[in-house]
C-alpha angles and dihedrals in degrees: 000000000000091000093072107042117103109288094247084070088042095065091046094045081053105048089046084054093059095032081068093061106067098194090056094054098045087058094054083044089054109030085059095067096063098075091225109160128255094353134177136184092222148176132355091023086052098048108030096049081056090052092049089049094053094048095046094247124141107289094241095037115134085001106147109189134324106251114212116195125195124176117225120159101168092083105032080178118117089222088071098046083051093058093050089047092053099044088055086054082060093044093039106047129130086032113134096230143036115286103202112211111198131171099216096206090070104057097091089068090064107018094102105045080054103043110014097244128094109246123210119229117274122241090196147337091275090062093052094044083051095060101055112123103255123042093226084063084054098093126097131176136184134177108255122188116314090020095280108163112230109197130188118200114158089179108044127242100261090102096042091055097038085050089239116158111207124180124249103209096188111097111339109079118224097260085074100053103041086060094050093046094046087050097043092043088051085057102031102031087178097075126099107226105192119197134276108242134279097236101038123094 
């Protein structure tokens, strides 16, 4: 079982995961020419191409968009998040899916209309990937110099690989995570969802 090698396999038996899956790959190719700071590719697209992988499905299949995170703090305008977004439509077209664009220090100035619960600001992308309501969506990657992968995974990538799906109290509330799971599980019955906490809103 890939969830309990030694983390250094784990990693290769990761990026040869999401190297199955072109789109995804196009998107860290070309993601890695915009200069944004501190950017992953991130969630759904990460862990959804690896559960395709392990249950033999199509290596794109359910997959929704390909969420690419960047953390700017000097222009908190939307104006400036726009122009980023429409300079990726530029970078990211032809591509047979939605690349998401999304300045993640922003997020606190709309987090609440959207989801009900304040959200701090975010001091990196780190930090937001770090936040997402289960701890098998916490793992970004992105292409440095010479095409070394530089993953981020707080949580490990056990559950990734085991298709476990754990809650992440700290922000998201469960409402949040109890729709994701019941939609995911619809597309991918194999995974284990376990349940939010008792004590936790």
């Amino acid at each position: 079982m890939i969830g309990r090698l030694p983390l250094d396999e784990q990693l290769d038996a990761l990026r040869a995961a999401l190297s199955r899956n072109s789109v995804l790959t196009q998107v860290l190719e070309r993601g890695a020419t915009m200069g944004l700071p501190g950017w992953y590719l991130t969630a759904g697209c990460l862990f959804q191409t690896v559960w395709n992988v392990v249950t033999g499905r199509p290596p794109t299949e359910g997959i929704k968009d390909y969420d690419v995170f960047y953390h700017d703090a000097r222009d908190l305008s939307w104006e400036a998040e726009d122009a980023v977004i429409r300079a990726g439509r530029e970078v990211f077209a032809g591509l047979p899916a939605e690349v998401e664009i999304r300045n993640e220090a922003r997020v606190h100035l709309w987090y609440e209309d959207r989801f009900g619960v304040p959200c701090p600001p975010y001091e990196s992308s780190e930090a937001a990937i770090d936040s997402f309501a289960a701890t098998t969506c916490c793992l970004g990657v992105r292409l440095e110099a010479g095409g070394r992968w530089r993953v981020y995974a707080p949580h490990g990538l056990s559950d990734v690989f085991g298709l476990v799906l754990r809650p992440n109290p700290v922000l998201a509330p469960r409402s949040v995570y109890e729709a994701k799971a019941a939609r995911w599980r619809e597309q991918w019955p194999e995974l284990t969802v376990l349940d939010w906490p008792r004590d936790r809103p």
